[in-house]
N, C-alpha and C positions, 0 to 999 in steps of 0.2 A: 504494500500500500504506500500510496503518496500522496501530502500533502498540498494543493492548491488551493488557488483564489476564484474564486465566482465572480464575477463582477455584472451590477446594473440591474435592473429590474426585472425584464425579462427573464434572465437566464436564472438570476434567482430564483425567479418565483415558477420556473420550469423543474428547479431542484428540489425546492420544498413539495411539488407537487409530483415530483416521481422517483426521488430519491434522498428524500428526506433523512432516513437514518444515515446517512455518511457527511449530514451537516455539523460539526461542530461548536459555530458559533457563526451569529450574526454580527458586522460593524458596520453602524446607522450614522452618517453624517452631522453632529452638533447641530442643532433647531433645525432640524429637516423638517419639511413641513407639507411635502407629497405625500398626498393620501394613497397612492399607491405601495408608497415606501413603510407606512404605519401600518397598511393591512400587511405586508409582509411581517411586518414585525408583529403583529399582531397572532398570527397562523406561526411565528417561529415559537413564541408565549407558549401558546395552543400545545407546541409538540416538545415542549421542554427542552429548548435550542438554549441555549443563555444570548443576549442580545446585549450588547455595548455600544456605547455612545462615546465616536472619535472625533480629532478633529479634521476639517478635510484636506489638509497636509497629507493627514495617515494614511486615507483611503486614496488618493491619490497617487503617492508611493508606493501601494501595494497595486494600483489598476495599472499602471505603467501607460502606455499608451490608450488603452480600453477608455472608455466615459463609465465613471462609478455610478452616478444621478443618484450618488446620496448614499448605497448601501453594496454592501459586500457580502460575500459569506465564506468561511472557511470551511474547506471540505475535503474528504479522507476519499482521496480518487483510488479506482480500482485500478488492479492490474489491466493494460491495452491486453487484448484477444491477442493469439497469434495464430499461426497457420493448420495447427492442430486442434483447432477449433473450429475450423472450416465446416469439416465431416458433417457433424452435427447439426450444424444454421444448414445446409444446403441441404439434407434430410428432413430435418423438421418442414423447409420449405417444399420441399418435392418440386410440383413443374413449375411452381407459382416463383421460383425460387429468380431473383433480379440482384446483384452484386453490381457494385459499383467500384475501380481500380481507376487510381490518381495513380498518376508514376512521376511524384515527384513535386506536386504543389506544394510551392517553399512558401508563399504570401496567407499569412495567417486568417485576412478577411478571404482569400477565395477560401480556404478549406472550409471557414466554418458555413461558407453563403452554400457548400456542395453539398456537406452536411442537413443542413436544414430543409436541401431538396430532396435529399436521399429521405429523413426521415418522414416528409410529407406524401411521397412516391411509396413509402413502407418497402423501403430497401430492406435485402437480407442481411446484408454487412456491405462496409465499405473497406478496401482493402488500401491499405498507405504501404510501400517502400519504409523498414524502418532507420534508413540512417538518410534519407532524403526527402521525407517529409518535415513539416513544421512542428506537430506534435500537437496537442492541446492546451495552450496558452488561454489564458482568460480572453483575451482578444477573441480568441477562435469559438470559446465559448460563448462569447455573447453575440459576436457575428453569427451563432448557427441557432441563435432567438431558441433554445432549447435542445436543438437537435442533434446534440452532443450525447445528450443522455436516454437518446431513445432508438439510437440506431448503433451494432455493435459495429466498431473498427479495432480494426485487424489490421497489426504492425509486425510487415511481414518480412526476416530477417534477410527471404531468398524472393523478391517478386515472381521470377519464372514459377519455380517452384509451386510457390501457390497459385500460382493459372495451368501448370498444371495439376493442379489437386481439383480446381475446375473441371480440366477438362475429364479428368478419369471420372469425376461425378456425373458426364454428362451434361455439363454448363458447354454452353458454343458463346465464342469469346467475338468480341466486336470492336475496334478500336478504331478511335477516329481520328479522322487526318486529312488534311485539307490537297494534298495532293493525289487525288485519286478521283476517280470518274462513277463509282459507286455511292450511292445516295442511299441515309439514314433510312430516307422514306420506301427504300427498295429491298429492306433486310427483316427476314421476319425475325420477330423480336417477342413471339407470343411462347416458350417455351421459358425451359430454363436457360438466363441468359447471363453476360456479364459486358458487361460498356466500361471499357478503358480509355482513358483522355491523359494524354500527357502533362508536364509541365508548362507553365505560363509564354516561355519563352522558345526551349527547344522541343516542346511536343514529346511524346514516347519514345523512348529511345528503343536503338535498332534490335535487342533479343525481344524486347517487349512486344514489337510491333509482329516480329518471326511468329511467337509465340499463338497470335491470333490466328481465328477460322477466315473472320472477314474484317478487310480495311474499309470504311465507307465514310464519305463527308456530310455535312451540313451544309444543303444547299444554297447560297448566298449570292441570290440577281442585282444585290445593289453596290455601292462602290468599294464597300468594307469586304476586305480578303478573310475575315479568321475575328472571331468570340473571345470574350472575356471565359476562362474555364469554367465559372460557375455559372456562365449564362449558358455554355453548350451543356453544361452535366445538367440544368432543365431541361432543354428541350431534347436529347436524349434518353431521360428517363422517362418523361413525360410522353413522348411517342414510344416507349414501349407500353405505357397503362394505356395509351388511346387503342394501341392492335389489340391488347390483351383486353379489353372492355369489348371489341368489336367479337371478338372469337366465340365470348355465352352467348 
C-alpha cells in the first residue's frame, strides 16, 4: 500500500462514494465556505474520517499543480493490477470484454481525461507501460473526475507481453494510427476487443504496433492531421458501444 493525495471536489467526493475505507483523513481549506466542500465534510463526519482544518498554503503544497477548491483527502492507495491479473477481468468479462492500452501517455491530464472515458464506456481494464506511463498523481486523479477508482489499471512491466495474454484470451487487438488507409469505422469492434493508442507525440511504438490484429485510423476530412489522445480514446471506445448496442 501507498500513501497519496486526492485533490478537489470531484474526485473526493468520487472516493468517499466508492472507496471510502482507504480515506484517512480529510484537509478543509480555513473559512471554506463551499457548500459543496461542507457536505463533503459532512459525509466524511458521517463515516468517521477525522476532518482538519489547514491553511491554504498546506493544501496547496500538497495539490502541487492540481486546483484543491478548498479540500483534500489522504488516502491509502492500493497496489496498480499487473499482468497477472489480466486472466481474471477478461473472464469475468467474456465477449463483453473492451480493454483499453496507452503505450506511453507521459501528460498527467491526458491519462486521467482516458481514464474517465474508459470508466464511462465500462472498460475492462486499462492497461499502462509500467516505466512509461505517468502513474496516478492527484493531477490524474482529478483530471479523471472519478475514474481512477472505478476502472482497474494495469501496470504492465512487459507491454507485449500483456497483449499477448490478450491475444491467447481471444481479445483481437486494434491500434490506431494515422498513417494507414483503414478506418475505425470499418473494424468490427463488437467482440472481445482491445484499442491501443500511442503516446502524445511518437504514437505506439514499432513491437506494439507488430503486436496488433489490425492498424486503423480516425477518419479526419478537415485541416487537422491527428487528436488530442484522450479525445481519440473517446471516440474509439465510444464506437465500439455504438457496434456493440447495434448487435442486440
Amino acid at each position: 500500500m501507498s500513501e497519496s493525495w486526492i485533490v478537489g471536489i470531484n474526485p473526493v467526493e468520487g472516493a468517499l462514494s466508492n472507496d471510502a475505507e482507504r480515506i484517512r483523513e480529510l484537509l478543509v481549506e480555513n473559512g471554506q465556505r463551499n457548500a459543496r466542500v461542507h457536505e463533503l465534510v459532512e459525509r466524511a463526519r458521517s463515516l468517521n474520517i477525522p476532518v482538519h482544518h489547514r491553511p491554504r498554503e498546506q493544501l496547496e503544497k500538497i495539490a502541487g499543480e492540481a486546483r484543491h477548491q478548498g479540500v483534500v483527502a489522504r488516502y491509502e492507495a492500493p497496489p496498480m493490477a499487473n499482468e497477472s491479473d489480466l486472466p481474471d477481468l477478461l473472464e469475468q468479462a467474456g465477449s463483453d470484454a473492451l480493454v483499453l492500452v496507452l503505450d506511453g501517455v507521459t501528460d498527467p491530464h491526458n491519462l486521467g481525461a482516458c481514464l474517465r472515458s474508459a470508466a464511462a464506456a465500462k472498460v475492462t481494464a486499462v492497461i499502462v507501460p509500467k516505466d512509461r506511463a505517468v502513474g496516478l498523481t492527484p493531477v490524474v486523479r482529478r483530471a479523471s473526475a472519478g475514474g481512477a477508482d472505478r476502472v482497474p489499471l494495469i501496470a504492465a512491466t512487459n507491454l507485449a507481453r500483456a497483449l499477448r495474454t490478450l491475444k491467447d484470451a481471444g481479445v483481437w487487438i486494434t491500434g490506431l494510427a494515422g498513417d494507414t488507409d483503414t478506418s475505425i469505422y470499418n473494424i468490427d469492434l463488437k467482440g472481445p476487443v482491445a484499442l491501443v493508442l500511442g503516446s502524445e507525440g511518437e504514437g505506439m511504438r514499432r513491437l506494439t504496433r507488430e503486436t496488433c490484429d489490425f492498424v486503423a485510423k480516425i477518419p479526419m476530412p478537415g485541416v487537422m492531421e491527428s487528436l488530442n489522445v484522450s479525445v481519440a480514446t473517446g471516440v474509439v471506445l465510444f464506437e465500439a458501444l455504438r457496434q456493440r448496442r447495434n448487435k442486440r
